[in-house]
C-alpha positions in Angstrom: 11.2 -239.1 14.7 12.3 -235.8 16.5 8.5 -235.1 17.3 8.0 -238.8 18.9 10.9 -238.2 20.9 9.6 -234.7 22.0 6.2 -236.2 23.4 8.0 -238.7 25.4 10.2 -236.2 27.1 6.9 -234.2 27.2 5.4 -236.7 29.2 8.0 -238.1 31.2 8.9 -234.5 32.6 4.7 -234.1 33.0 5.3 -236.9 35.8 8.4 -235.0 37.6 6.8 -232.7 40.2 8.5 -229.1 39.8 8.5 -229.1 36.5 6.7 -226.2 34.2 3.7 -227.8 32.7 0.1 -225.9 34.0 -2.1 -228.5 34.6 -6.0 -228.0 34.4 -8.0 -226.8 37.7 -9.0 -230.2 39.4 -5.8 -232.4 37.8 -5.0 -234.8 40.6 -2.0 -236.9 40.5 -3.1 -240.7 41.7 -0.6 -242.0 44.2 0.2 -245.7 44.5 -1.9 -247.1 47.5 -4.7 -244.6 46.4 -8.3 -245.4 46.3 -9.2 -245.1 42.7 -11.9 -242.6 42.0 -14.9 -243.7 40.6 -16.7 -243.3 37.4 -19.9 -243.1 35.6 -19.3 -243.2 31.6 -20.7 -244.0 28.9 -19.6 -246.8 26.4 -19.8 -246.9 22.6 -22.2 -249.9 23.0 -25.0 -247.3 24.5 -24.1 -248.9 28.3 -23.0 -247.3 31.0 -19.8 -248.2 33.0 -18.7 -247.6 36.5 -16.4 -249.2 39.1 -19.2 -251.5 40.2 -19.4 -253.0 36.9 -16.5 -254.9 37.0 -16.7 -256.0 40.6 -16.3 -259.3 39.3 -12.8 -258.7 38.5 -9.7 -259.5 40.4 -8.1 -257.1 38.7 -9.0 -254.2 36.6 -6.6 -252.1 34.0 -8.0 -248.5 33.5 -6.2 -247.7 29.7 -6.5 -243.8 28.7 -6.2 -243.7 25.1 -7.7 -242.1 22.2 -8.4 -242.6 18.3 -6.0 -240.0 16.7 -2.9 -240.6 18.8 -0.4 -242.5 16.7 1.1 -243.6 19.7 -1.9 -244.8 20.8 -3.1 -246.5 17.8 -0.1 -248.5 18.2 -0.8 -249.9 21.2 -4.8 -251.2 19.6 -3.3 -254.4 18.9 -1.2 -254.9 22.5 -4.6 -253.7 24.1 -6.6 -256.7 22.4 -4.5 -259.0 23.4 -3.7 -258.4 26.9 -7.5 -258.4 27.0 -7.5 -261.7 25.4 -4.3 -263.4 27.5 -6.1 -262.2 31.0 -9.6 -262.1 30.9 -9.9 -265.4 32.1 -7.9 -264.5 34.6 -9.9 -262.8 36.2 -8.4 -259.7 34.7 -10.8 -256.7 33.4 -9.9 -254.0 31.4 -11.4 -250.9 30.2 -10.6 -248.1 27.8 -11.3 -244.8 28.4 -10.7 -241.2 26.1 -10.1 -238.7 28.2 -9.6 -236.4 25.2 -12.2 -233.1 24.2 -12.8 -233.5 20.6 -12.9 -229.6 19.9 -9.5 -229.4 21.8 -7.7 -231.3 19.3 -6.1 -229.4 16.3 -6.6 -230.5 12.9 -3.0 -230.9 12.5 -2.9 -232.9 15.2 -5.0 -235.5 13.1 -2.7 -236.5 10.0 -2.3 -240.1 11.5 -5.8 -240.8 11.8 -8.8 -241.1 9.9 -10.7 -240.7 12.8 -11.3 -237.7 15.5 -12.3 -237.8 19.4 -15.6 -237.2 19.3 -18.0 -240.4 20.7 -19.2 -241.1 17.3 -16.0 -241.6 15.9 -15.0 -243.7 18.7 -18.1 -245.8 18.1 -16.6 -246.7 14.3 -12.6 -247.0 15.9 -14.3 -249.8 18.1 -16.2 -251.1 15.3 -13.5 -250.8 13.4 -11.1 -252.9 15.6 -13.1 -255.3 17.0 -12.9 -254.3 21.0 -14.1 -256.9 23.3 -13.6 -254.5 26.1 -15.4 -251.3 27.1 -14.3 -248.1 25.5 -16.2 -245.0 27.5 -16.2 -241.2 26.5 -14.7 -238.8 29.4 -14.7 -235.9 26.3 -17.4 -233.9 28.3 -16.6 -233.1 31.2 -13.1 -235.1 31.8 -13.6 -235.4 35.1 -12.9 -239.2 35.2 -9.4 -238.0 33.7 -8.4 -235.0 36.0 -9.2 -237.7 38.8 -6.6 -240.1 37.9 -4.3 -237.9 36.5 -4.0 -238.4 32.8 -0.4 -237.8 31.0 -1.1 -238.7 28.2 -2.6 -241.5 25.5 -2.4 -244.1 26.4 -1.8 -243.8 30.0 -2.4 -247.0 32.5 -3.9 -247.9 35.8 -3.9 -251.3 37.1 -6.4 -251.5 40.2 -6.6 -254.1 42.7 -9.3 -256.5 44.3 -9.9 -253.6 46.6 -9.5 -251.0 43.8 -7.0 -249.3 45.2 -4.0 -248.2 42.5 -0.7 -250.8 42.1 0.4 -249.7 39.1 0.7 -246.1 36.6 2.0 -246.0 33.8 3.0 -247.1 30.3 1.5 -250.4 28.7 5.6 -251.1 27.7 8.7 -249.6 27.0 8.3 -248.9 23.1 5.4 -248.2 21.1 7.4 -248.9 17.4 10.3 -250.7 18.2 11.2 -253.7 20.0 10.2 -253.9 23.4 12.2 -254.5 26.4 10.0 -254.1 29.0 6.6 -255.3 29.5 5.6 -253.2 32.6 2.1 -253.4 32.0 2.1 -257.7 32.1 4.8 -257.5 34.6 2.4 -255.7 37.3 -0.7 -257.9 36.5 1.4 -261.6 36.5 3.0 -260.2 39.5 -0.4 -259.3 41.3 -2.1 -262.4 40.6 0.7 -264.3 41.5 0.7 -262.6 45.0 3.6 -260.7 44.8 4.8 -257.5 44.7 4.8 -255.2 41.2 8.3 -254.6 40.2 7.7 -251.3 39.1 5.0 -249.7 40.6 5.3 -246.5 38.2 6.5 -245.6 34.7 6.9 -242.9 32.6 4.8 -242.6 29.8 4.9 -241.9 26.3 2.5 -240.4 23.6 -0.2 -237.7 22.9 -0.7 -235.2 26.1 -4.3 -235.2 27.0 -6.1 -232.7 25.2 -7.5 -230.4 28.0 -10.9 -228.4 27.5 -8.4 -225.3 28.1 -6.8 -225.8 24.4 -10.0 -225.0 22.2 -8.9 -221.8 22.0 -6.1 -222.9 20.4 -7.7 -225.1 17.9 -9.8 -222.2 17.4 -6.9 -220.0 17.2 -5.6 -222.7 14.2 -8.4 -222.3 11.7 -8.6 -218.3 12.1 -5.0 -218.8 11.3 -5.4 -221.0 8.1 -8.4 -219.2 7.1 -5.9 -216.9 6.0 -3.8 -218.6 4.0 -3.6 -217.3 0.0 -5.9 -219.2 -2.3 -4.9 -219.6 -5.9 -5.7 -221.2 -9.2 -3.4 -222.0 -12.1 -4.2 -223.9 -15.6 -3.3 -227.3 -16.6 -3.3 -228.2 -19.6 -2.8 -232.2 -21.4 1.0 -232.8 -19.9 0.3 -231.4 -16.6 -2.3 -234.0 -16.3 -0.3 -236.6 -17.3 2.7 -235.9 -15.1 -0.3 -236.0 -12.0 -1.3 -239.2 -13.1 2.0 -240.8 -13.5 2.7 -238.9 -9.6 6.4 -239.2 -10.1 6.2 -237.1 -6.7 7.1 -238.9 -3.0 3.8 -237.7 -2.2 0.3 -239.0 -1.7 -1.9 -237.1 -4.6 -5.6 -236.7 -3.3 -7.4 -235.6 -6.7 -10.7 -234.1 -6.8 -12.5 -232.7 -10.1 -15.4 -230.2 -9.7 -16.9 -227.5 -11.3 -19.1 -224.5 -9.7 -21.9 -225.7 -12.0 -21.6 -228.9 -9.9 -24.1 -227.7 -6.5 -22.2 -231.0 -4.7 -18.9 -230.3 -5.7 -19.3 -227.5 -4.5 -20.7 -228.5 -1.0 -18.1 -231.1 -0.6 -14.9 -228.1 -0.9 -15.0 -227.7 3.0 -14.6 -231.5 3.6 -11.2 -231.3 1.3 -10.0 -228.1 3.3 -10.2 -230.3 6.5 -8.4 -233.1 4.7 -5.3 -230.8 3.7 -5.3 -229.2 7.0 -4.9 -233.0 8.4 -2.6 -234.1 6.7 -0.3 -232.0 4.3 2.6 -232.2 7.2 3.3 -235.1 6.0 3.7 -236.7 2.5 0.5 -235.6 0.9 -0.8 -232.8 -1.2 -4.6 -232.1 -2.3 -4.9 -231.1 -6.1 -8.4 -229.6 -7.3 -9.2 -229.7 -11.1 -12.1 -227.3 -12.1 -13.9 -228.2 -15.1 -15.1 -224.5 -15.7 -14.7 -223.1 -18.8 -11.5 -221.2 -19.2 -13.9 -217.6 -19.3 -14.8 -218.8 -16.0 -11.7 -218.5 -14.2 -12.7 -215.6 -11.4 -15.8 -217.3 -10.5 -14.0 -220.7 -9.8 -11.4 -218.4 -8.0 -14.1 -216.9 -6.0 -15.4 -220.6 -4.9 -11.7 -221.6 -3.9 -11.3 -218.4 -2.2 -14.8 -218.5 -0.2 -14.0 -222.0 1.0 -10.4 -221.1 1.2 -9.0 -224.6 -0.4 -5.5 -223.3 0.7 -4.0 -226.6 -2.2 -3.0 -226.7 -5.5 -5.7 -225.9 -7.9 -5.9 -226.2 -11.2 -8.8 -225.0 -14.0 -8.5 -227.4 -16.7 -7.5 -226.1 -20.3 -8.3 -229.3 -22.0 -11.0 -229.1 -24.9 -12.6 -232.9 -24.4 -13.7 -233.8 -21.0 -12.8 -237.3 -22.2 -9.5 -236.8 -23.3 -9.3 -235.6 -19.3 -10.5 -238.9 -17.9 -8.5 -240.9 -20.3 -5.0 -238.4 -18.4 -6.1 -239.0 -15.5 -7.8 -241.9 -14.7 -9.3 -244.3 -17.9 -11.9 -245.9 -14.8 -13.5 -242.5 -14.6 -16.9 -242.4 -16.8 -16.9 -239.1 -16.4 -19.7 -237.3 -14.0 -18.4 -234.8 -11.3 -17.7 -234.6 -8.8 -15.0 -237.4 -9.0 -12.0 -238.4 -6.5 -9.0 -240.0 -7.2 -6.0 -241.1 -4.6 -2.6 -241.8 -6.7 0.1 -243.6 -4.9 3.6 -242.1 -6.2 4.4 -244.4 -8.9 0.8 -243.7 -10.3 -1.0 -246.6 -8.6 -4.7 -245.3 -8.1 -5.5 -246.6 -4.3 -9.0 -245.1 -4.4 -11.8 -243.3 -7.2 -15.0 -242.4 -6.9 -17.5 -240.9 -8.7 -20.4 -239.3 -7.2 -20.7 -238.1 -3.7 -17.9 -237.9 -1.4 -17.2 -240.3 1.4 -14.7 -238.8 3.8 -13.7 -241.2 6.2 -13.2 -243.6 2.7 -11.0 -241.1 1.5 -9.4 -240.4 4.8 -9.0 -244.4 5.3 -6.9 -244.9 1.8 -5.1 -241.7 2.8 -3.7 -243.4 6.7 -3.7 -246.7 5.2 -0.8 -245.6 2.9 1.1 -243.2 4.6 0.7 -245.1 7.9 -0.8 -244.3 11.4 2.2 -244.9 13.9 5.5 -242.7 14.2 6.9 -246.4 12.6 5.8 -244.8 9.1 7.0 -241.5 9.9 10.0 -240.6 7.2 
């Protein structure tokens, strides 16, 4: 809970002029009264969206937010909904991510199964069923330094005449009980003619991820490049004790072999995996099915694709008594995945060719995508 509270002081103190947080060349700060700047964006549906295109609305709600944020992800559901209470209202809203997709660290992905890039944006809207626009400011953010984004999500509620009433938060809690629905409060008080109670907020959640920090994420996987590479045996308990996962963690299980040309291939996709989420209650397990003379050369694949996890070369003398350990579903061919709840429950297998957002999916779907599942 300690990080969620450090992003919301973050972002409060972002909004307290003074204070020591550089801000990218051309961040403006959007003032109440002010003119809102224009845009020209593209959405996930292929169209293109600017001010104009909602000059049918009374009002219109600009929402900053993003996929990976799990503070943002909490707020998907709100977002449909006030979308569904006030559209015939004459109320229009449209999301925006303000976010560069090669800003954002891998470790800043473990609640996601998604990145910020506009593909994966395409699938979160897919995925979620949004009714409303969701455009991609990842390029050149310029739509973002305008308004002044905080954070995901961050809010601007726009009059008849487009001029800025309201900044800030949707409401006052993104996993616990609200108290405060500042967002509704502005738009019921505007269409009702009256004045907004509370014409700014702080807000809470991811900052914006600024072109300025790829060198940081850059600066990450130098870093965990580095990171030793070893590989121990296992023998017939030591499969049974990962299948039972008597652990409080989520087991992702892959079996490969260097004789295996897509096993092989798909190491990389299993690095970015751990590097998403082993902060939290996960660890990634490799089983090689070389032969035990065969050790340094699976070594050497570990090592070359540096799967910084807990590897294993298999010891066991029948390749069936090591599918009946580990997973009796498993007919056998390689390469072959397996997700184990703690407990033992198997949440996912395949066999075959990877699918990493699957995987990825079953990973976030257990161990939660909002600070709410953070232990």
């Amino acid at each position: 809970m300690r990080s969620a509270v450090y992003a919301v002081l973050l972002a409060g103190l972002a909004m307290v002029p003074g204070k020591g947080f550089a801000e990218p060349a051309g961040f403006q700060t959007l003032a109440i009264g002010d003119a809102a700047p224009d845009f020209h964006l593209p959405d996930v549906d292929g169209k293109e969206y600017s001010l104009a295109s909602f000059k049918g609305a009374k009002l219109l709600l600009v929402v900053f937010t993003c996929n990976h944020c799990p503070t943002a992800q909490a707020y998907e559901a709100r977002l449909k909904q006030l979308q569904a209470d006030y559209r015939d209202k004459g109320v229009a809203l449209v999301a925006i991510s303000p976010n560069d997709p090669l800003a954002v660290r891998l470790d800043e992905l473990g609640y996601t199964d998604l990145g910020d890039s506009f593909e994966d944006m395409k699938q979160r809207a897919k995925d979620q069923g949004f009714e409303f626009p969701y455009l991609y400011d990842g390029q050149t953010q310029k739509t973002s330094l305008a308004y002044g984004v905080l954070a995901t999500p961050h809010v601007f509620l726009l009059d008849q005449d487009r001029k800025l009433r309201y900044s800030g938060r949707i409401d006052d809690s993104d996993v616990k009980t609200v108290t405060s629905h500042d967002a509704r409060n502005a738009i019921d008080a505007l269409l009702a003619g009256k004045s907004v109670p509370a014409e700014k907020t702080r807000v809470f959640g991811c900052s914006t991820k600024w072109a300025d920090k790829r060198e940081d994420a850059k600066a990450s996987l130098a870093k965990w490049d580095q990171e030793p590479v070893e590989l121990a045996t296992i023998d017939e308990a030591g499969v049974a004790k990962l299948a039972k996962n008597e652990t409080d963690k989520l087991l992702v299980v892959n079996v490969w072999a260097t004789w295996c040309g897509p096993c092989v291939a798909e190491l990389p996709e299993f690095v970015t995996m751990n590097r998403m989420y082993r902060k939290r209650n996960f660890q990634l397990v490799t089983i090689s099915l070389d032969e035990p003379g065969e050790k340094e050369a699976a070594l050497k694949a570990l090592k070359e694709h540096r799967v910084a996890a807990t590897n294993y070369l298999s010891t066991i003398d029948s390749k069936d008594k090591l599918a009946d350990l580990l997973d009796k579903e498993w007919q056998g061919p390689v390469p072959y995945t397996v997700v184990i709840a703690p407990g033992g429950k198997v949440l996912y297998r395949k066999s075959g060719p990877l699918e990493p957002l699957a995987v990825k999916r079953a990973v976030v779907d257990f161990l939660g995508r909002t600070y709410a599942s953070r232990k």
